[in-house]
N, C-alpha and C positions, 0 to 999 in steps of 0.2 A: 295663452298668448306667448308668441317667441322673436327675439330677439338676435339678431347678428353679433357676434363676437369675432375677435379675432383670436384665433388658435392658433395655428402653423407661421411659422414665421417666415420671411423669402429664403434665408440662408439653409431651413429646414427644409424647405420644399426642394430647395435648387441639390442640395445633397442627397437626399431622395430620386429625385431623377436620375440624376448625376451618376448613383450606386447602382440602381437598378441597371442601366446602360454598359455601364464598366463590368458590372456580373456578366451581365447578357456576352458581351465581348470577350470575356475569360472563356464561357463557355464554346460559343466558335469556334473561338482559335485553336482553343484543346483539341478540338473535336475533328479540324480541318488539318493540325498540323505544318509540316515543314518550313515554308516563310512564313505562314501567319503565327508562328510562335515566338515570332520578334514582335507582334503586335501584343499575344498573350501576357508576357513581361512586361510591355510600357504599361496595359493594365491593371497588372497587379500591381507596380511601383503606384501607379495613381492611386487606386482603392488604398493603400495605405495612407498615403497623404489626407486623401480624404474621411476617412475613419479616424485621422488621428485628429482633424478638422472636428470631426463632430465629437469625440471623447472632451474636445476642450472646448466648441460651444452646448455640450450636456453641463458643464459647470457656471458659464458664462452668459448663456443667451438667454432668449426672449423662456417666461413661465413654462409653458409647456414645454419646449426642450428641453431644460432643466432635466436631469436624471434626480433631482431631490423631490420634481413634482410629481414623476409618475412613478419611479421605483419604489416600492411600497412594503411593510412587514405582512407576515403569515395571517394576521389578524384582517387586514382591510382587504389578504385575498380571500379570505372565508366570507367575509362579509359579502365581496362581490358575487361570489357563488352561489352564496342563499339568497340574491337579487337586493342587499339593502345597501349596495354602493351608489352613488351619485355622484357626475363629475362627469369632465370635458378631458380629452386628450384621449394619451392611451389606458385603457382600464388596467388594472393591478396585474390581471393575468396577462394580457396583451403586453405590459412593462416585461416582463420577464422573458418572452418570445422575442423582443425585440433589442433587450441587451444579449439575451444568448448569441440572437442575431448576428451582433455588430463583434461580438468578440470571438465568433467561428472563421467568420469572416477575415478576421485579422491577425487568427493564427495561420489561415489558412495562404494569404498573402505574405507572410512573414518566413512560411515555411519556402514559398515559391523560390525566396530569394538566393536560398542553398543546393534548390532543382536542378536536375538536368534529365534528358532527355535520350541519353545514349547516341545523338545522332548529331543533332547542328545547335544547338540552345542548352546554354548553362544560365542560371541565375546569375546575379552579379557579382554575390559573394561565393558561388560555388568554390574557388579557390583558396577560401581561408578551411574549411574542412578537407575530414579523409573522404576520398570516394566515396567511399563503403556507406559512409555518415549519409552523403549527399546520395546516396541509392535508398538506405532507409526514409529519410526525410521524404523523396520523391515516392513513395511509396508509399505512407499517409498522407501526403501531397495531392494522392489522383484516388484515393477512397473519402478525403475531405470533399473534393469535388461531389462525388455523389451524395453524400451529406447533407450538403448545403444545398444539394437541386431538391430533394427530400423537404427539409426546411425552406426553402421558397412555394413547394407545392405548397405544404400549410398554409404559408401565411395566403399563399392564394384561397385557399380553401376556405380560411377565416374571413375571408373581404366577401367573398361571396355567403357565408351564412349570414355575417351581419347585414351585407346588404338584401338579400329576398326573403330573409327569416326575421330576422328582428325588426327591418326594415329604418335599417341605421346608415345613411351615407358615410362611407370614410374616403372613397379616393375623389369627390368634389372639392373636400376641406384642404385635402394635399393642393390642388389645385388651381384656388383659390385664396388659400388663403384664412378663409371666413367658414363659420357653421352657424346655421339656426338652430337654439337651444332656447330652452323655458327662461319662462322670466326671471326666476325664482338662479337662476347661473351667470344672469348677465354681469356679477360681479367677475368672473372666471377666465373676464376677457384677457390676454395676453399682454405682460409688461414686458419691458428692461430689454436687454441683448442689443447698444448701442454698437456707435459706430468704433469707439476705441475694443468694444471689445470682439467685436466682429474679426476688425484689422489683427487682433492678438490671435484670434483663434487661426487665420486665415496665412497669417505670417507662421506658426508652428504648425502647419499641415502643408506649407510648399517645404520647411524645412525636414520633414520626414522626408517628403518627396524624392527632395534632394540627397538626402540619404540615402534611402532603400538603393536610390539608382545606380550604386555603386562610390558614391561620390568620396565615401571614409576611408577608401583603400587607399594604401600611399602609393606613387608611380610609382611605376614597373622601373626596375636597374636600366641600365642603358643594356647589359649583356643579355634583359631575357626579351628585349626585342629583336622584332626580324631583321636583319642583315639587309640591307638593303641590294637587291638586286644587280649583280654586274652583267657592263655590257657585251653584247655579243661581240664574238670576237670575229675581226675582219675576213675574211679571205681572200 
């Protein structure tokens, strides 16, 4: 007999999508270039936001999101290995893919901020580094890219042996919401991750936001802006 719980939470779900999307659009715009690399930047500034979003509801929210429920020691991944693990959410190995995940991800957006391009798009901070710095950076900048498309294949790859091999739903649950699980788990169902602490995580993930966007540089001198234009002279 099995039972409905609730697993994923909406702010889990809605970040999920949300990353997937933002990834997807990093990729593009890299790929398309010249004005769409003013779109590549507002994506990476967001993906930071929102990563910093989910680092502080993995402490704050609902059981499953929690990084204490699924990050696991050596012990309970062995255990999972030899098949005597039980339990809802992400499995012990699956925890481990999925914080690698989020923290490739967020170097890899953190690096962007110092990028440029040689052509029309600098990062926002590109001008607190030396060139040279901001050439390096950008250069594990655009092999991180391939990386992380690497890393999404798997986890692709993983959704699909669970699902026609094990015969385990997981992208329903994201979905959703909800998963049917044994009787014997219905305690498993999802607490906590209220509305005050929603607001906290949600308030320090526009504040990143707001940062990465260039927002910590102090104005420019009045001297290193442009002159303004004079006018044509009569004839």
């Amino acid at each position: 007999m099995t039972v409905r719980i609730k697993l994923w939470d909406l702010p889990t779900r809605v970040f999920h999508w949300a990353l997937l999307a933002l990834v997807a659009t990093s990729f593009a715009t890299a790929l398309t270039g010249g004005n769409a690399m003013a779109w590549h930047g507002r994506a990476g500034v967001t993906i930071i936001g929102l990563l910093t979003f989910r680092f502080i509801w993995g402490l704050v929210g609902s059981t499953h999101a929690r990084f204490g429920s699924f990050v696991r020691g050596p012990a309970t991944i062995v255990a999972y290995l030899r098949g005597r693990w039980v339990g809802v959410g992400h499995n012990p190995l699956g925890a481990l893919a999925v914080l690698g995940m989020l923290v490739l991800l967020l170097c890899q957006a953190l690096g962007g901020l110092f990028a440029n391009d040689d052509i029309a798009f600098n990062g926002p901070y590109f001008n607190v580094i030396s060139k040279d710095l901001s050439d390096w950076i950008t250069g594990w900048h655009k092999r991180g890219g391939w990386l992380i498309l690497g890393v999404v294949g798997l986890h692709l790859g993983a959704i699909l042996y669970y699902t026609h091999v094990r015969k385990e739903t997981l992208i329903k649950p994201m979905l959703t919401g909800t998963k049917e699980v044994p009787e014997s788990l219905a305690g498993e169902s999802a607490r906590g991750g209220g509305l005050a602490a929603l607001t906290a995580a949600l308030a320090l993930g526009f504040a990143a936001c707001w940062a990465a966007s260039g927002a910590l540089l102090p104005a420019p001198h009045p001297s290193e802006q442009a002159a303004p234009a004079k006018p044509a002279a009569a004839w």
